[in-house]
Every structure is written in C-alpha cells, then in structure tokens.
C-alpha positions in Angstrom: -37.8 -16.7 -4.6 -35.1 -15.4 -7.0 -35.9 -12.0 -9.1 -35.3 -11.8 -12.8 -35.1 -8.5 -14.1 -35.2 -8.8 -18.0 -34.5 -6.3 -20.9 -35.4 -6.7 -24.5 -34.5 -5.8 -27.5 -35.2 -5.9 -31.3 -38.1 -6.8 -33.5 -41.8 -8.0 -32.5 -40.7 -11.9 -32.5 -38.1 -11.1 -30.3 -40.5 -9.2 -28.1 -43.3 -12.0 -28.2 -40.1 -14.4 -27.1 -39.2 -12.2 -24.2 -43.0 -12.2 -23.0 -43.2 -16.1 -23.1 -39.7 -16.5 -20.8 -41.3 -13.9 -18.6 -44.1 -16.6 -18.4 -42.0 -19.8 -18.1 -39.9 -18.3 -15.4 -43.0 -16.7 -13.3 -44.3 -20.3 -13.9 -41.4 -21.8 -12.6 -41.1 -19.8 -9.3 -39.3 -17.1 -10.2 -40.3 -13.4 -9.6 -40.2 -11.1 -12.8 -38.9 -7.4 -11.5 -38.8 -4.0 -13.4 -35.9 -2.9 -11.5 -31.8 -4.4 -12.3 -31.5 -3.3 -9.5 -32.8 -5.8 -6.9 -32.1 -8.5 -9.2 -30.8 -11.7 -8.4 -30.0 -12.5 -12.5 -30.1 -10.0 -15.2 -31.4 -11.4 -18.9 -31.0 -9.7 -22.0 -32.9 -10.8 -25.2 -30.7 -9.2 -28.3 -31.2 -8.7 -31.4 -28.3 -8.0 -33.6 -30.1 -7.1 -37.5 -28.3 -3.9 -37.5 -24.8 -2.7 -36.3 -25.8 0.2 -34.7 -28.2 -2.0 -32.6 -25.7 -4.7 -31.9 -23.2 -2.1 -31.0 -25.9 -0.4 -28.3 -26.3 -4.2 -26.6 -22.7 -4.9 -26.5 -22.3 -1.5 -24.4 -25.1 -2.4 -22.2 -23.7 -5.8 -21.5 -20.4 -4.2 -20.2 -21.9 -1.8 -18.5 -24.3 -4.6 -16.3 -21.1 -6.1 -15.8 -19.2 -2.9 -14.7 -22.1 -2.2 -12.3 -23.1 -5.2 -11.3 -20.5 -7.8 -11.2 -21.6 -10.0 -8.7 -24.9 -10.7 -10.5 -25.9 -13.6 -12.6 -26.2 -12.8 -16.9 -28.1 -14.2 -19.7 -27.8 -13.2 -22.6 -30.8 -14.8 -24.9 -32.2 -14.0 -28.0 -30.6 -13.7 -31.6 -26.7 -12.8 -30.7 -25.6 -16.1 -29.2 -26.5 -18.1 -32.6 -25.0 -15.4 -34.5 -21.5 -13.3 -32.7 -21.5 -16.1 -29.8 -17.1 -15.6 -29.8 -17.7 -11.6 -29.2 -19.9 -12.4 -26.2 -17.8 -14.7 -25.2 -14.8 -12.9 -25.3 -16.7 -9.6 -23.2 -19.0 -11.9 -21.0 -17.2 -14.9 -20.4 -19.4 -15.8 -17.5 -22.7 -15.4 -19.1 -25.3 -17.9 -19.7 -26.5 -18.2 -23.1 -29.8 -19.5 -24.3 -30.5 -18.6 -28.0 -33.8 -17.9 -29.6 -33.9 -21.9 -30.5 -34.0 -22.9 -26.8 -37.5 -20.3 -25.6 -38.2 -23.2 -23.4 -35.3 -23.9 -21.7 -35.1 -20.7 -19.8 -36.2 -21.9 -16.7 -33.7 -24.7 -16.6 -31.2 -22.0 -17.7 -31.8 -19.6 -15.1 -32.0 -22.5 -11.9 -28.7 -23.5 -13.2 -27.2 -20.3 -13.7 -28.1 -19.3 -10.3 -26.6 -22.2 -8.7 -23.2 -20.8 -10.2 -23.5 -22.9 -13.4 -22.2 -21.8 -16.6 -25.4 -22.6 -19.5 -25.1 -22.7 -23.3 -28.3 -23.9 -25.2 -26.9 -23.0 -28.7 -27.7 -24.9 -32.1 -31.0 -24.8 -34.2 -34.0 -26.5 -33.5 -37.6 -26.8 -34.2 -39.5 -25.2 -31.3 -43.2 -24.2 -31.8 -43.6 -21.1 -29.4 -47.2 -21.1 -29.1 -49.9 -21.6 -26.5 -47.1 -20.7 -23.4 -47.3 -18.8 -20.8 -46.3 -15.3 -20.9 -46.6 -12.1 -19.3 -47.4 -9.7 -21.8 -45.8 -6.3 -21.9 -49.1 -4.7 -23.4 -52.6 -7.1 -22.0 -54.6 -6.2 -25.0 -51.7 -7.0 -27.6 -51.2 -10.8 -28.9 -47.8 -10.8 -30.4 -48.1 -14.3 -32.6 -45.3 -16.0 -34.7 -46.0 -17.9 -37.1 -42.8 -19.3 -38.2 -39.1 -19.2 -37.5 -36.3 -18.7 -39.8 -36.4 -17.9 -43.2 -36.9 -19.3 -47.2 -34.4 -16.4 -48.2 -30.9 -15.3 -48.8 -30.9 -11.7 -49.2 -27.4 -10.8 -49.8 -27.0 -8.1 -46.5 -29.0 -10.2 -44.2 -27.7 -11.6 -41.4 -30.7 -12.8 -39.3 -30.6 -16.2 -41.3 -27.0 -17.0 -39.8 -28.8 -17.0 -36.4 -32.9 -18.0 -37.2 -31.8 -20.7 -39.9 -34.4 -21.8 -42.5 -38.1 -21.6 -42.6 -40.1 -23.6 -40.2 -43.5 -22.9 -40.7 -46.0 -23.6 -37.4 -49.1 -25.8 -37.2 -52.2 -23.6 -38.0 -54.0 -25.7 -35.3 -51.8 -24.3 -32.4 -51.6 -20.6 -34.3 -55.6 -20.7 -34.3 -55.5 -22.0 -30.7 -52.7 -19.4 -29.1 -55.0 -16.7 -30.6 -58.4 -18.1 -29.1 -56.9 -18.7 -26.0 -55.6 -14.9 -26.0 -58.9 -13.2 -27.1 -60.4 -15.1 -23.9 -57.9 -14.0 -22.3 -58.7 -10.5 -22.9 -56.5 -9.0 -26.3 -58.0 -7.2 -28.6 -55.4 -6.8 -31.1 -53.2 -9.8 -33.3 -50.3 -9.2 -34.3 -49.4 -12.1 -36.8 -45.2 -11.9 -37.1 -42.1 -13.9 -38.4 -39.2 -13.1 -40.8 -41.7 -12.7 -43.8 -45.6 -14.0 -43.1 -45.9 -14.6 -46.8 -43.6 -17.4 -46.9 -45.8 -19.3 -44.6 -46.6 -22.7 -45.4 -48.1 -25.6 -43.5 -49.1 -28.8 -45.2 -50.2 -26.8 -48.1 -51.4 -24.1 -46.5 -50.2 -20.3 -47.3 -50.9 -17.3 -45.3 -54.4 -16.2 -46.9 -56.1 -19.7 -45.5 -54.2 -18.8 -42.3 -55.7 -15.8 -41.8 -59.5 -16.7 -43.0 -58.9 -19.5 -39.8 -58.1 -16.6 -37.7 -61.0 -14.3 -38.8 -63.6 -16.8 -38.1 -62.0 -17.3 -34.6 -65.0 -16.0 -32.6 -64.7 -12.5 -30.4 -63.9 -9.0 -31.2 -60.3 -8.3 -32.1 -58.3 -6.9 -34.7 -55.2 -8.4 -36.6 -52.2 -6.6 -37.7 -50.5 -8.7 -40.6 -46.5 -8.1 -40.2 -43.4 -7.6 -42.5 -43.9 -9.7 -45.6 -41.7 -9.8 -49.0 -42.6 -8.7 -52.1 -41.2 -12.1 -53.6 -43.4 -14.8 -51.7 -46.9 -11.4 -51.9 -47.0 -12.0 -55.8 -47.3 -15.7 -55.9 -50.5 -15.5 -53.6 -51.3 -12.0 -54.3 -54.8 -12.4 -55.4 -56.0 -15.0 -52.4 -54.0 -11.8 -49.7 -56.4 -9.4 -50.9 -59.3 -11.8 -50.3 -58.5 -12.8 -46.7 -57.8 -9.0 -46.3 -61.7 -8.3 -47.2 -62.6 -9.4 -43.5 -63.0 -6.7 -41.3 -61.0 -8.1 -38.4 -57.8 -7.7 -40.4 -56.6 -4.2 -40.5 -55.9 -2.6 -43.8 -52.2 -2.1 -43.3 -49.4 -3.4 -45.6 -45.8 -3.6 -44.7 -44.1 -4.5 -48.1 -40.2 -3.8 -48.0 -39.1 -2.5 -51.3 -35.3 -1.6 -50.0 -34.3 -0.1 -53.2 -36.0 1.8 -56.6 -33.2 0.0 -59.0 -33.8 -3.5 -60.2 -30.0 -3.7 -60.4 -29.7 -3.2 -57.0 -32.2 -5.7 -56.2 -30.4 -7.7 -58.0 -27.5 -7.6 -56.1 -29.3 -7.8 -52.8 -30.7 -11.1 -53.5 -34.1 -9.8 -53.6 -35.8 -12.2 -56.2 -38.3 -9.3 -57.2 -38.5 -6.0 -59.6 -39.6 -2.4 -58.4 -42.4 -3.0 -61.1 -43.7 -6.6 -58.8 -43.7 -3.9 -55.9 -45.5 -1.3 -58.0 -48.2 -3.7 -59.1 -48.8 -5.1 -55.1 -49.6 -1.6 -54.1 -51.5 -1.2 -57.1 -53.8 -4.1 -56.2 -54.4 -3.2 -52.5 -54.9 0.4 -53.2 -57.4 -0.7 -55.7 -59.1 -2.5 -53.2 -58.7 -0.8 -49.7 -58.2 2.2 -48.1 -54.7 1.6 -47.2 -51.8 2.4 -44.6 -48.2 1.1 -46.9 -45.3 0.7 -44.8 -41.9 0.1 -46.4 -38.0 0.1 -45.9 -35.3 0.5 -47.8 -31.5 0.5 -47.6 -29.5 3.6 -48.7 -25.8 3.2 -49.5 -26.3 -0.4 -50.4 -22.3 -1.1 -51.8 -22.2 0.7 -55.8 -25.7 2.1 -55.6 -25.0 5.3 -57.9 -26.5 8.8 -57.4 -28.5 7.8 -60.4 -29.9 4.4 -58.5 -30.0 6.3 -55.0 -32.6 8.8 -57.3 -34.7 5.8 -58.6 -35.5 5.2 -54.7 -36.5 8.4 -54.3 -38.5 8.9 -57.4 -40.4 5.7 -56.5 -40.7 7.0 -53.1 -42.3 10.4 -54.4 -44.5 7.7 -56.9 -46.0 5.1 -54.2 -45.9 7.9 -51.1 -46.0 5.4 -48.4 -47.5 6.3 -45.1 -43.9 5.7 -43.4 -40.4 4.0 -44.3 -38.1 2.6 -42.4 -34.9 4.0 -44.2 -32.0 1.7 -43.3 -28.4 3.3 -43.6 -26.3 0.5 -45.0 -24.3 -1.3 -42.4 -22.1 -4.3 -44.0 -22.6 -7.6 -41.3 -20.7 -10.5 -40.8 -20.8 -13.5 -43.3 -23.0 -11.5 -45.7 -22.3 -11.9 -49.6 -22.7 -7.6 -49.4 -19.9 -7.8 -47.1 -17.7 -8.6 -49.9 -18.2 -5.6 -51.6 -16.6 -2.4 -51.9 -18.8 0.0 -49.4 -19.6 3.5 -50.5 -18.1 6.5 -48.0 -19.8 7.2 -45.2 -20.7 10.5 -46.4 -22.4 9.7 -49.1 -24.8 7.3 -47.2 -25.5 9.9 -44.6 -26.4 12.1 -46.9 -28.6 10.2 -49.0 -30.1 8.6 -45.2 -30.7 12.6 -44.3 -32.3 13.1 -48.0 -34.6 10.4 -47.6 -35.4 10.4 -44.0 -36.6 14.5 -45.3 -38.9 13.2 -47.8 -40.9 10.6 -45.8 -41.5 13.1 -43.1 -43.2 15.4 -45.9 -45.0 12.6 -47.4 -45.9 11.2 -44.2 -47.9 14.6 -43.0 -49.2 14.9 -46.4 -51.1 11.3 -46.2 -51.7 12.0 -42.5 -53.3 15.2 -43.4 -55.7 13.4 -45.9 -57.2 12.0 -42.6 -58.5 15.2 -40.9 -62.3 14.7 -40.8 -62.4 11.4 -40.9 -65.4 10.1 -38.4 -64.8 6.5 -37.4 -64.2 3.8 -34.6 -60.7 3.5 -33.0 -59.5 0.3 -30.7 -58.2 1.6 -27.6 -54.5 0.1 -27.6 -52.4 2.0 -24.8 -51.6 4.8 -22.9 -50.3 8.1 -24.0 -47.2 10.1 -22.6 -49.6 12.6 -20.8 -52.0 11.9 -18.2 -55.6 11.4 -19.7 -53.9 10.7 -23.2 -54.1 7.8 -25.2 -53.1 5.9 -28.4 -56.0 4.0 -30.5 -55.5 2.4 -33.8 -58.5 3.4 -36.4 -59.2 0.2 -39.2 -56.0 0.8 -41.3 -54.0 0.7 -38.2 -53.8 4.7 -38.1 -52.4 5.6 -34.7 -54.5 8.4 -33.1 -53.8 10.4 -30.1 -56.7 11.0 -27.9 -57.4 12.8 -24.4 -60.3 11.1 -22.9 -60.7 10.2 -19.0 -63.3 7.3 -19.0 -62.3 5.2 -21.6 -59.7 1.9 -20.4 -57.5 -0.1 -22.3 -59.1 -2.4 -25.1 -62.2 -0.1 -25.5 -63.5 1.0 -28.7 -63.9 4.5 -29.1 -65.7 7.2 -31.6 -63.7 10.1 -33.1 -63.2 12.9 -35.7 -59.6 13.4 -36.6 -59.0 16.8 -35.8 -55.2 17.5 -36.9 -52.4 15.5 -38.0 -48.5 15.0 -37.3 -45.8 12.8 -39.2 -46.5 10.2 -36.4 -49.7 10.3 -36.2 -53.6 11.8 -35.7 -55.1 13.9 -33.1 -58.1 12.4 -32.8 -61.6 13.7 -30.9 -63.7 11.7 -28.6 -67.3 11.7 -30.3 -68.5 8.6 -27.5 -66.9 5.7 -25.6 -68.3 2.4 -25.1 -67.2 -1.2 -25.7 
C-alpha cells in the first residue's frame, strides 16, 4: 500500500477538491499520510488567485524537490490549467492533474508511481458531488455548486484556469448534502466562483437553497462569496430563502472598490449604490454578519478614489474585509495598465487594513451580552478551548470540557476581539 501525503492550498472549492482525492485515493487502495515524510508520492492542490500565493507554492514545490528528489509529485489543482510552462519548466517530472480531472486522481497517482509521467489538462464538465472524501473537518460539508464562471472581471485570473460557468444538478447538490448530514455534518458550506450566478434548468440560487432547507436534520448552511452583479437580479427571492433558520445570516458581498469608475474599469457590471442598496435590504431584514473585499492600488485609482473606498467602508462598517493589495496576473485586461508604485499601494493596504480592525472590534463589541445558541464547529488552539459559530456565523471562543464536536451549546458573550467573541458556557447539550 503506497502513502500519499497531500497539501492544499487556496479557497474552500479547492479545499472541498482536496477532500474528495483524499477519498478516491483511500478508495482506491492508497493510504492518505500527514507526514511528507514517509511518503511514497507528494500531491499539492494550488491555487494561484494571487501572486503572493502563487509565489509561496512555487517555493514549496522546489523545496519538495530539493529535499525529496527521489519522490513522486503531483501537482493538482488550479496552476496546471493556468502557469502549466512555469511548472513545467521547475518540475519537469511532475504529474499534473488539473481541477477539471478530480476523478482521475487515482489513475494519476497508479501511473505516476509506476514511473509514468501524467497530464490530465483541458476543461471539462465534471459534477464533483456525492464522492468519497475524507474531510479535513467531520462536521463541515464543503459543497460546490458550480465550476467556472459567467464573468470577466478585468484582474481576474481564475477564469483562464476554471473556464465558464457550469452550473450542477440540484438533484445531486440536494443528495451530497443529505448524504453528509447522515453522515454526521452539521454545517453547509454552499461554495463556487460566485453562488449567485447559479443556474440549473431555470433554477437560481434562492430555489436552491429552499431544497436544501427542507432537507431533513439539524445543520446549518453557510452561503459563500457571491457578486453584487448576479445579488440584484434575484435580490428579493435571497432574502426570502435567507428567512429559514438553517441558513446562517452571513453575507459575503465583494464590493472591491468605493468608485464606480473604478468598477468600471474592473469589469465589475455593478455601482457602489447596487452594493449600498443589497446591504440595505439584508440589514433591513436580519441581524447581519457583511463580509467584503476590495482591491487597493487597482492601476490609476487616485487618492481621491482610494478615499471613496474608505468613506464607504466607514458608511457600510462590515464585520471584516478582505483587503487585496493589487497584484497585476497574467492574461488579465488590468495587466495592460500602468500599475501604481508599490508605495502607494502599501500604504493605502496598511490604511485600510487599520480601519477594519477598528470597525471590526466596534461591531464585535456590539455582541457582548448577547445570550444565544452556538454550533460547536472545532477545536481551539488551547486545550479545553473551542470555536462555535452563533446564527450569523459569529465565531466564538469557548473553554468548556464536556462538550464534542458538532454539539450545540448555550452562551453569553462575555468580551470581544477583532477576530472574534469570548463566549461563556451557560449549558451543553445536543
């Protein structure tokens, strides 16, 4: 029995494909090992959105190869789609299976192993639902619900290697999540490029996710990224399927800039005022947790644009952004343009990144008092410590000895960080 020792990075889908080759291969014979070390073939599922994240795999690439030359490499995910000359050219022996081929992997690996060079590149149509997998966190369900995207922002490069939007069957959605509840996971995490271009034979996210709620057992959905484009054309119906207390009242809604002109030039389809009026409608209708992200240094933002993002920020006062330093990547319309320094984005990355903190502690603050049910969703860095998530998907820090994972849990928040709540243990039970 070989061992496969696998590392992962990148976003949840990503994840959710690492957890279903973890299954095929186990499925297939193969032992699945924590440790490079004793490995008999090292896999690495990239991700390559960012440069500074593309540059981090490509070091830990040659340094597998540096200190373990004699083992067998795959390199899956994202990259070999979308740089497949640059891992070439530093891992010319390398097997690559890219995020089109999931269910290959096995296949790939037997053949690797036998001293076979693999590449199962080019796009395809794979559903990857209702595998096997071996999940990095049992209580968790990490669910796509599409591949690829419907559009072309101007800095993206994630399209180059996903390709365009291919939505899945809502029969085999609703059946990966009802085998996973029986299988024990309490929480959903419903995840793609952008969930609100979802569309099967007529049907758009909202209908998705009233078929999920009615899915019988108890768990809680976490609804991913979506676009502010494809959230106003089926704003109204969101909100509805929202109502159902098995979805948690969190919104991730990427705004990446305050100045329509920018917005503009990013391809975005949408004005700050469609964002604006979004928020408006869920906060009219939920107590709320807003995610966003946006991109500083985007090529000719001005100091006066740069301000507009801060002044919305100051306006909306997410619970947490993700602020992006612009980073131009390759084949992108953005990079065509003329960047700005790297000063200047730093500095407006370090202005920004001040400002959410603050704002984050202030709506984190807002919580202390609150007396309410938390799901039990993992482990803590100390011993007896542990992370729940309350019903807007507030994270809350606990230190309680007879409570397991996927319990439910009663508690006052007691104090509260940037990151998160301190949370005290009222009673456990299930």
């Amino acid at each position: 029995m070989s061992n496969i020792y696998i590392e992962t990075y990148g976003c949840s889908v990503s994840q959710a494909e690492s957890e279903i080759m973890a299954g095929l291969l186990e499925q297939a014979g193969f032992n699945i090992i924590k440790n490079e070390k004793y490995a008999d073939l090292i896999m690495i599922v990239t991700c390559y959105v960012k440069s500074p994240t593309e540059q981090r795999i490509l070091f830990r690439i040659k340094q597998l190869k540096e200190s373990y030359p004699n083992k067998k490499l795959i390199i899956a995910g994202c990259m070999p789609e979308g740089i497949y000359k640059k891992l070439v050219d530093i891992a010319p022996k390398a097997g690559l299976v890219s995020t089109h081929h999931v269910k290959k992997i096995a296949q790939a690996v037997k053949k690797t192993l036998e001293g076979k060079r693999v590449e199962y590149l080019g796009k395809s149509e794979e559903v990857k639902l209702c595998l096997p997998r071996i999940r990095r966190n049992p209580v968790i369900d990490i669910v796509p619900i599409s591949s690829g995207c419907d559009s072309s922002c101007s800095y993206c490069c994630v399209r180059f290697a996903k390709g365009n939007l291919f939505s899945y069957p809502k029969q085999m959605i609703t059946k990966e999540i009802e085998n996973s509840v029986r299988q024990g996971c309490k929480e959903i995490w419903i995840t793609s490029q952008d969930n609100a271009s979802y569309v099967y034979n007529g049907i758009k996210l909202p209908e998705l996710l009233n078929e999920v709620s009615k899915i019988p057992g108890k768990f809680f959905t976490r609804i991913g990224m979506m676009n502010p484009n494809n959230v106003k054309n089926i704003l109204s119906d969101l909100i509805s399927a929202y109502r159902n207390e098995k979805i948690y009242k969190f919104l991730h809604l990427p705004v990446q800039s305050g100045d329509n002109e920018i917005l503009k030039s990013m391809n975005r389809n949408y004005k700050v005022e469609d964002f604006e009026k979004i928020v408006k409608a869920f906060e009219e209708n939920f107590k709320l947790q807003l995610w966003t992200d946006i991109i500083v240094g985007y090529p000719g933002e001005t100091k006066e644009q740069f301000e507009k993002t801060i002044k919305l920020i100051k306006k909306i006062k997410p619970d947490w952004v993700n602020v992006s330093k612009f980073g131009a990547r390759p084949a992108t319309e953005a990079a065509k343009l003329k960047p700005l320094s790297s000063h200047i984005i730093k500095e407006r990355s370090k202005t920004a990144s001040e400002l959410v903190e603050k704002i984050s502690l202030e709506k984190n603050k807002k919580w202390i008092g609150w007396e309410g049910k938390i799901l039990i969703i993992e482990r803590g860095k100390k011993p007896s410590q542990w992370i729940g998530r309350n019903f807007a998907y507030k994270s809350v820090i606990v230190n309680e000895n007879n409570i397991s994972l996927g319990s439910i849990l009663k508690v006052k928040i007691i104090n509260a960080l940037s990151s998160g709540l301190l949370g005290q243990p009222l009673y456990a039970g299930n």
